[in-house]
C-alpha positions as CSV (number, residue, x, y, z in Angstrom):
1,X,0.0,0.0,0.0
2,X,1.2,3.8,-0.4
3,X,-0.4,4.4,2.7
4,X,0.5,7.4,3.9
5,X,0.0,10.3,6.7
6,X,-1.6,13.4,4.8
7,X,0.4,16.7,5.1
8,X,-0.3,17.9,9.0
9,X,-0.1,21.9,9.5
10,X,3.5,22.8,7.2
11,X,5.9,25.6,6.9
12,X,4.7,28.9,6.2
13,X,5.6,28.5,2.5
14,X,3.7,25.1,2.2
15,X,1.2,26.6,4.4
16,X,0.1,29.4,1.4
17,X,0.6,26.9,-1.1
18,X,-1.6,24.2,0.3
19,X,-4.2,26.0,3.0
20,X,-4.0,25.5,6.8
21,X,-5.2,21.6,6.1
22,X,-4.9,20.6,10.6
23,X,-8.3,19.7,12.3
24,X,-9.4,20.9,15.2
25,X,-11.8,18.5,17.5
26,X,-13.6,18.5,20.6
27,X,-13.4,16.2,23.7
28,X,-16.5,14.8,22.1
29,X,-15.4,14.3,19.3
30,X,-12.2,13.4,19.8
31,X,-13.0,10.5,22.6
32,X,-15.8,9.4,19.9
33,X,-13.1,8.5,17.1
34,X,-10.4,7.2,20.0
35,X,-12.9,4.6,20.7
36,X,-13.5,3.6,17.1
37,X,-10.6,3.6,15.9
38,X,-9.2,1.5,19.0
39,X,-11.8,-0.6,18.4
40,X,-10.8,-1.3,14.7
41,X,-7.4,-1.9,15.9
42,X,-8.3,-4.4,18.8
43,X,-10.8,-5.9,16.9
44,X,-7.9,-6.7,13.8
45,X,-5.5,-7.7,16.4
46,X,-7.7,-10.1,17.5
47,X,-8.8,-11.4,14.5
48,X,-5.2,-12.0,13.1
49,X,-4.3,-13.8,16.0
50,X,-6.7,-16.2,15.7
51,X,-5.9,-17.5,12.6
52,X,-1.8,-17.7,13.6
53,X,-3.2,-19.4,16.4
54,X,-5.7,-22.0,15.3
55,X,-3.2,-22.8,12.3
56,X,-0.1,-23.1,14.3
57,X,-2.2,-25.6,17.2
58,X,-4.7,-27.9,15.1
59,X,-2.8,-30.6,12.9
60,X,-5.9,-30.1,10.8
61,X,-5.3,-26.5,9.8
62,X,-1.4,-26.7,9.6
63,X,-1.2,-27.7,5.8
64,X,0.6,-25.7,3.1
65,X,-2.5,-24.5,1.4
66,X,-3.2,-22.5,4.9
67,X,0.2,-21.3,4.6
68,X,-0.9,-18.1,2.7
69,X,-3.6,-17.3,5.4
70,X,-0.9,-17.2,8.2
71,X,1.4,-14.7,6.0
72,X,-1.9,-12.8,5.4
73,X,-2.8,-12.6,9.3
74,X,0.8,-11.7,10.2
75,X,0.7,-9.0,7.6
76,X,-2.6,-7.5,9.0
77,X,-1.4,-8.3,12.5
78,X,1.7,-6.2,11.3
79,X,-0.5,-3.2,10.4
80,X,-2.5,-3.2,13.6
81,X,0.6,-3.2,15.9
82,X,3.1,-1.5,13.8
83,X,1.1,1.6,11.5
84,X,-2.4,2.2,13.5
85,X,-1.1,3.2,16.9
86,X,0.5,5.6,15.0
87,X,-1.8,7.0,12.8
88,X,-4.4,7.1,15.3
89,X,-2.4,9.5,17.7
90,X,-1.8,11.3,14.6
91,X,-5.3,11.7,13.8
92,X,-6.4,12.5,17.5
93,X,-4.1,15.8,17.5
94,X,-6.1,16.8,14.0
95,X,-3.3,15.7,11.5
96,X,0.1,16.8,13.3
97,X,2.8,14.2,13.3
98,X,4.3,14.2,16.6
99,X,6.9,11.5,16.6
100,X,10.0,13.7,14.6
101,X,11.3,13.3,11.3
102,X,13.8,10.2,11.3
103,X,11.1,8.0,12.5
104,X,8.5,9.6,10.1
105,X,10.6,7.4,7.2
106,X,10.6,4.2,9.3
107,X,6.4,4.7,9.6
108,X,5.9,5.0,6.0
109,X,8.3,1.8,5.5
110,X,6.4,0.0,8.2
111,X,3.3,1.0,6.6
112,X,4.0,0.5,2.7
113,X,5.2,-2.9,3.4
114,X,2.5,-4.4,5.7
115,X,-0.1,-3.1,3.7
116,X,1.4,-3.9,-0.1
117,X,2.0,-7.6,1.7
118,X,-1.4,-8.1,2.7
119,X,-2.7,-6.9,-0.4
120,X,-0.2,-9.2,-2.5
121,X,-1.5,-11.9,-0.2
122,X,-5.2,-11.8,-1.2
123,X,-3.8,-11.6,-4.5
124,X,-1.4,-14.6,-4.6
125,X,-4.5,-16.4,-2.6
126,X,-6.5,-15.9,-5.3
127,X,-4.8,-17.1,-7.9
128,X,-4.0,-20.2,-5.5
129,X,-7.7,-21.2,-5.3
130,X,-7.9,-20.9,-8.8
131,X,-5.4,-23.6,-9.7
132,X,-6.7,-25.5,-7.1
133,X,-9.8,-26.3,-7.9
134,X,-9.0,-26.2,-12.2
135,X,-5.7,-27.9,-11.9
136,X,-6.8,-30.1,-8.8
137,X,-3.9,-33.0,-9.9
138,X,-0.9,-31.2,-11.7
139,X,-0.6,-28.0,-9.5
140,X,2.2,-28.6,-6.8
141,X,1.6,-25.9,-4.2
142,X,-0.8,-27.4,-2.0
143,X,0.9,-30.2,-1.0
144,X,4.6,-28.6,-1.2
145,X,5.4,-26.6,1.6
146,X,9.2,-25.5,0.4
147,X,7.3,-23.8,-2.3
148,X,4.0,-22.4,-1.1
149,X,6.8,-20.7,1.1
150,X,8.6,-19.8,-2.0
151,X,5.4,-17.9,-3.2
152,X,5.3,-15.6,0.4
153,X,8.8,-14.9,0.4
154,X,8.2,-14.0,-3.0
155,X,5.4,-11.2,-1.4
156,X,7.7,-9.8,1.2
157,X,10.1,-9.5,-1.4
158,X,7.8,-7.6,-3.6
159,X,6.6,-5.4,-0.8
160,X,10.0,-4.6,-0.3
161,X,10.3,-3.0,-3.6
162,X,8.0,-0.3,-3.1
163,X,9.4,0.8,0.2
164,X,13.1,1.3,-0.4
165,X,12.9,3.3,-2.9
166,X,12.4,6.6,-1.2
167,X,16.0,5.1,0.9
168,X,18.1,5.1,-1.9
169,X,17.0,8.5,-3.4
170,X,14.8,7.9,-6.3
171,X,11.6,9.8,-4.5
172,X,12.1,11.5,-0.9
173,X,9.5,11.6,1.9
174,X,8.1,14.9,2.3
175,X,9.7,14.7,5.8
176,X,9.4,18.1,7.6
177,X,8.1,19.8,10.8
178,X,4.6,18.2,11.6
179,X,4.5,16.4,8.5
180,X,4.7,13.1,7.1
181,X,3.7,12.3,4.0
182,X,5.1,9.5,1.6
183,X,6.7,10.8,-1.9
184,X,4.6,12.6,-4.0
185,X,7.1,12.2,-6.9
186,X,5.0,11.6,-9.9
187,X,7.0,8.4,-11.1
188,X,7.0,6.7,-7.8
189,X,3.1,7.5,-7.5
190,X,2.2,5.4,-10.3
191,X,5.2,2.5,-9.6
192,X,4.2,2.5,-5.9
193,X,0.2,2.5,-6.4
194,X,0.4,0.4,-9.6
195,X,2.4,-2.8,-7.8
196,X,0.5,-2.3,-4.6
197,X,-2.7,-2.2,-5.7
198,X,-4.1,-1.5,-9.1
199,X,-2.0,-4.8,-10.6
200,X,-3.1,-7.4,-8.0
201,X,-6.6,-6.4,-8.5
202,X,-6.8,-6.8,-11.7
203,X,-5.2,-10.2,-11.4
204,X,-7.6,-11.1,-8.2
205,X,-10.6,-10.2,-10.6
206,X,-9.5,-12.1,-13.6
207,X,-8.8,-15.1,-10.9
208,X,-12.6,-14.5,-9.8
209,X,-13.7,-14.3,-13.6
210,X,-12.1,-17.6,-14.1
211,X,-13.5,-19.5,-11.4
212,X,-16.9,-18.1,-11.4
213,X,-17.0,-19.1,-15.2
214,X,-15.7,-22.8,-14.1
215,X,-18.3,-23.1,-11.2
216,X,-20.8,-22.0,-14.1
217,X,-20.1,-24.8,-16.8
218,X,-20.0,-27.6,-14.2
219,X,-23.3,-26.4,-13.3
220,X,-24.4,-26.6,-16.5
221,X,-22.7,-30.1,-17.2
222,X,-23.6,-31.5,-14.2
223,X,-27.3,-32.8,-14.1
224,X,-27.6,-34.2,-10.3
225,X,-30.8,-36.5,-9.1
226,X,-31.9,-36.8,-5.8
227,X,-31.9,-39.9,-3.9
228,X,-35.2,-41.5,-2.3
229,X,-36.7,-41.1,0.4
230,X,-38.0,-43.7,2.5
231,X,-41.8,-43.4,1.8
232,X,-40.7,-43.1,-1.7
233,X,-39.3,-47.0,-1.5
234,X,-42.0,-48.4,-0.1
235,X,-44.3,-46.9,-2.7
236,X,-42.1,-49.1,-5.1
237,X,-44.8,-50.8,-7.3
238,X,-45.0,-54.4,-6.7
239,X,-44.3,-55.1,-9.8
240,X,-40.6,-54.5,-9.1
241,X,-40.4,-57.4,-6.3
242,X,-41.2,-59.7,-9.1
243,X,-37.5,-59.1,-10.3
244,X,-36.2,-61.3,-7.6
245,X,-36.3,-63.8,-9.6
246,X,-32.9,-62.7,-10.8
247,X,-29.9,-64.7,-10.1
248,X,-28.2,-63.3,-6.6
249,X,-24.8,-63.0,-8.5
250,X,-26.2,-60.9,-11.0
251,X,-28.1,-58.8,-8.6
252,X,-24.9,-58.6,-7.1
253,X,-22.7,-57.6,-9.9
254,X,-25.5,-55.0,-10.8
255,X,-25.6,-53.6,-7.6
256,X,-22.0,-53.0,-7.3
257,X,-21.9,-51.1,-10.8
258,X,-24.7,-49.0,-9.9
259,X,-22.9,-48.2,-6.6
260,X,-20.1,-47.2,-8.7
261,X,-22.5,-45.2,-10.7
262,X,-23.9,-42.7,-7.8
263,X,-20.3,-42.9,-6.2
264,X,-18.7,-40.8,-9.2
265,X,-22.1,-38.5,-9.4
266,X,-21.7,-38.0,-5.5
267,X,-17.7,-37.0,-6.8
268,X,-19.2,-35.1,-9.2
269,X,-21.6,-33.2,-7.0
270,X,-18.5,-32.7,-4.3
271,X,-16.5,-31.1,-7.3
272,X,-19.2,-28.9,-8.0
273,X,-20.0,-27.8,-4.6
274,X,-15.9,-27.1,-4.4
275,X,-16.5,-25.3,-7.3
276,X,-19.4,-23.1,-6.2
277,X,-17.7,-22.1,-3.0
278,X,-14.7,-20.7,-4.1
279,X,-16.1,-18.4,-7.0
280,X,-18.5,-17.1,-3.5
281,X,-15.6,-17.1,-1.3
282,X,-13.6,-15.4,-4.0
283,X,-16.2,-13.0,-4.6
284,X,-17.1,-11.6,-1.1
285,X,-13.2,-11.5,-0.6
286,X,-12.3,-9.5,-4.1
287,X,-15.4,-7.0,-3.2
288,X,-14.7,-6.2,0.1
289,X,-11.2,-5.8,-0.8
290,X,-12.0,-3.3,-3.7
291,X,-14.7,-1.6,-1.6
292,X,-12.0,-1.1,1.2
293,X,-8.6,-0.2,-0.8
294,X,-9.8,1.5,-4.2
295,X,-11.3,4.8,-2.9
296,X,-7.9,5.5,-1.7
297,X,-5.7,4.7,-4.3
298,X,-7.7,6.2,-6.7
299,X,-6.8,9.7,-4.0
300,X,-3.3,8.9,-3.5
301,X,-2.8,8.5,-7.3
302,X,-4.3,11.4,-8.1
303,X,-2.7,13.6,-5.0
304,X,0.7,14.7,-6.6
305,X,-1.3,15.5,-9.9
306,X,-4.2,18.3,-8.0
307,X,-1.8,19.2,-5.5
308,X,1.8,18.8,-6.8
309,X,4.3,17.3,-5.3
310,X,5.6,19.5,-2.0
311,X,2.3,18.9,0.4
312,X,-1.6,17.4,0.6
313,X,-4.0,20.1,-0.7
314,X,-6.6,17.1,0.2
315,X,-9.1,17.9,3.0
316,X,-7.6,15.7,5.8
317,X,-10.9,14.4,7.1
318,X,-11.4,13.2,3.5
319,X,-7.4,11.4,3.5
320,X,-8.1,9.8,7.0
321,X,-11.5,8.5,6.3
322,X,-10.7,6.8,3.2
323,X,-7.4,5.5,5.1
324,X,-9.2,3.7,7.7
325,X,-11.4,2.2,5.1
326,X,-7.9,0.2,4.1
327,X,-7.0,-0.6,7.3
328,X,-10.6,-2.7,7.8
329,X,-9.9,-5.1,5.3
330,X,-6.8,-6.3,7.5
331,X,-9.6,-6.3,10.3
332,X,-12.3,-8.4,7.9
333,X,-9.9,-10.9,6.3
334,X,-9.8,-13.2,8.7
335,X,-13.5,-12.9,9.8
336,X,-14.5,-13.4,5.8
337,X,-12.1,-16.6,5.8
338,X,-13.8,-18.3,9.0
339,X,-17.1,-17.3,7.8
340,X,-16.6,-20.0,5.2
341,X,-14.2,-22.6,6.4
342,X,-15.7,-24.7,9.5
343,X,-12.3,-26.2,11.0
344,X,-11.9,-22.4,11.2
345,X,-14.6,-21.4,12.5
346,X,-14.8,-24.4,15.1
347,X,-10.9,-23.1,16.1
348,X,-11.8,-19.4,16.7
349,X,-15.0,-20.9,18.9
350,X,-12.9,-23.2,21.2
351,X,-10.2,-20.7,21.4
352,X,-12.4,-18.0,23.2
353,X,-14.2,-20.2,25.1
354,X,-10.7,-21.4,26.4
355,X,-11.0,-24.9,25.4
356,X,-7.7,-25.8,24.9
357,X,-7.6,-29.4,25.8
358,X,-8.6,-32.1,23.2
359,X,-8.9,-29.3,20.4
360,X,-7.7,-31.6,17.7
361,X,-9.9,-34.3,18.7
362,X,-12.8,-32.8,18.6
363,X,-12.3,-31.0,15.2
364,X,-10.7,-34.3,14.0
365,X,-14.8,-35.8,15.8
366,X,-16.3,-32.9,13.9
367,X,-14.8,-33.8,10.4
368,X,-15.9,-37.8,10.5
369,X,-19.2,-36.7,11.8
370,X,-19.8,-34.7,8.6
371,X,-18.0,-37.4,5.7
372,X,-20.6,-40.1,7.5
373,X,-23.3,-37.9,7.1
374,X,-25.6,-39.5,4.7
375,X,-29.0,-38.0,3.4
376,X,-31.1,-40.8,2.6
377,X,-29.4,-43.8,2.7
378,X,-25.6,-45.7,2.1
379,X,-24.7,-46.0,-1.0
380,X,-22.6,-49.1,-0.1
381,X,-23.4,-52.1,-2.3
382,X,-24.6,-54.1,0.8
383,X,-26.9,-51.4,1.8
384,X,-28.7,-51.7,-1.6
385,X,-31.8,-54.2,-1.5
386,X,-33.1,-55.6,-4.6
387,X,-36.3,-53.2,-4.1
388,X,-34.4,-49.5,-3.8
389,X,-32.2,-50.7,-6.4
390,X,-34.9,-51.3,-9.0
391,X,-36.0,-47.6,-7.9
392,X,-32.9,-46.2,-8.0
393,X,-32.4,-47.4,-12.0
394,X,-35.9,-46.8,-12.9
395,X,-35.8,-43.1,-11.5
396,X,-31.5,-42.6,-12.9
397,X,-32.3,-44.0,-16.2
398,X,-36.1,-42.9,-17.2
């Protein structure tokens, strides 16, 4: 991200150039967006930790492909310790940056890099699922740790390349008394804004594109029937009991193809349902990401062009609103992510009730209890009497 601190109350010079742009609250006010802000920050501090948690303590969870959701949670856990204590002081005093001018460059570091790596995270998780579920056999990641870890170095390192710029000369902070703004340069403005945001959205919404298209032909190919109900067997017309006169072996043999039959449409429906779930998942995260990040970018790319490239001629109120709106996504990932994975969700509940002991057994309980759940009946070849069988071909085939 090129998040950045919006030009507090500058020199005189600045000062005629760009307006007296520092805010002035009441106790009112000012305890009203303390709280809220705090909140935001306790409530993403939380939520991060909960996923390092529950990934790092339940076997379950601690796979590669949940490597990328620990990198993510660290990187938003990074932005709620490291950049919005910060910025929330900063915004309490109206704008003014109070914490000198060598630190100022450290901040926007800390803050370019935590924010660009979460962002590259969704990104790089995106296209993740997308091989996953269209390349469920031939793509590697998933199951190879050395190089899902590979693919988050690859993030840091990426991050990494926006911040140091500024370091080695190419754009310079506007660092000066009671302001703190990143680089303004126009160059670095598009570099910076282009490989922190605008790139891996376009990549996350191609991603989303592709799997919502793949969810939509298997929908279309697929043409599932439901299974009988018990009523519906015994409403088998009698005519059908007369079949027993069929030899048991080829009963049997009959039977056990059949079984083989619903067993690849229950594959098939289970590969759809995959399907389906990712192009929703994908969706809600890709929306609430763009919701979040692009009304800021879109400012901070324009900035240096309306206001040139000394100060902020930006209403701060305006800068700092649409700046917390980015920070919330680090606070909603890992809420978004739970809302649809249950080992997740099943983690975060024991965790705050304190139920450390047997964690991984009952999760491990939880899982068994759902792949025996059956709706109607087994679809076991011993489970199949001659009578639901008959009704099972008459209503697959007719």
């Amino acid at each position: 991200s090129s998040s950045s601190l919006p030009a507090a109350k500058p020199s005189s010079n600045m000062s005629q150039q760009c307006g007296d742009l520092l805010l002035n609250f009441g106790q009112g006010e000012t305890v009203l967006i303390g709280v809220v802000l705090t909140l935001i920050t306790i409530g993403t501090v939380m939520g991060n930790t909960l996923v390092v948690i529950s990934v790092c303590v339940v076997k379950k969870l601690r796979k590669p492909s949940n490597y990328l959701l620990v990198s993510l949670a660290m990187a938003d856990l990074s932005v709620a310790l490291a950049v919005m204590p910060f910025v929330i002081v900063t915004d309490l005093t109206g704008g003014k940056w109070l914490f000198g001018e060598i630190f100022c460059n450290i901040f926007i570091a800390m803050d370019v890099i935590c924010c660009t790596a979460s962002i590259m995270t969704l990104c790089v998780i995106s296209v993740d699922r997308y091989l996953g579920i269209t390349r469920p056999l031939t793509y590697p990641a998933r199951k190879n740790g050395q190089l899902m870890a590979k693919m988050i170095l690859g993030v840091w390192l990426v991050s990494a390349s926006i911040t140091l710029p500024p370091f080695f000369g190419w754009a310079q902070n506007v660092n000066k008394v009671r302001v703190c703004l990143i680089s303004q340069d126009y160059g670095y403005t598009i570099y910076s804004t282009a490989m922190a945001f605008y790139i891996p959205m376009v990549v996350m919404l191609i991603m989303y594109y592709k799997i919502f298209r793949a969810a939509r032909k298997s929908a279309a190919k697929h043409r599932f029937v439901g299974f009988p109900r018990k009523k519906d067997m015994e409403a088998v017309s009698g005519e059908e009991f007369k079949m027993q006169a069929l030899k048991p072996s080829n009963l049997s043999e009959e039977c056990a193809a059949f079984s083989r039959l619903l067993s690849g449409e229950k594959r098939n429906i289970s590969i759809f349902k995959r399907e389906q779930k990712a192009a929703t998942t994908l969706g809600i995260i890709v929306g609430v990401f763009t919701i979040c990040w692009l009304p800021f970018f879109i400012l901070s790319t324009a900035r240096p062009f309306i206001c040139g490239v000394e100060c902020s001629c930006i209403p701060i109120w305006l800068e700092r609103t649409l700046l917390w709106l980015g920070y919330t996504n680090s606070l909603m990932n890992p809420f978004i992510y739970a809302f649809f994975n249950r080992d997740l969700r099943t983690t975060y509940k024991d965790l705050l009730r304190c139920r450390y002991r047997n964690i991984n057994r009952r999760l491990s309980a939880v899982g068994v209890h759902e792949a025996l759940k059956i709706n109607d009946f087994p679809l076991h070849p011993k489970f199949l009497t001659q009578s639901n069988f008959f009704y099972l071909s008459k209503q697959r085939f007719s």
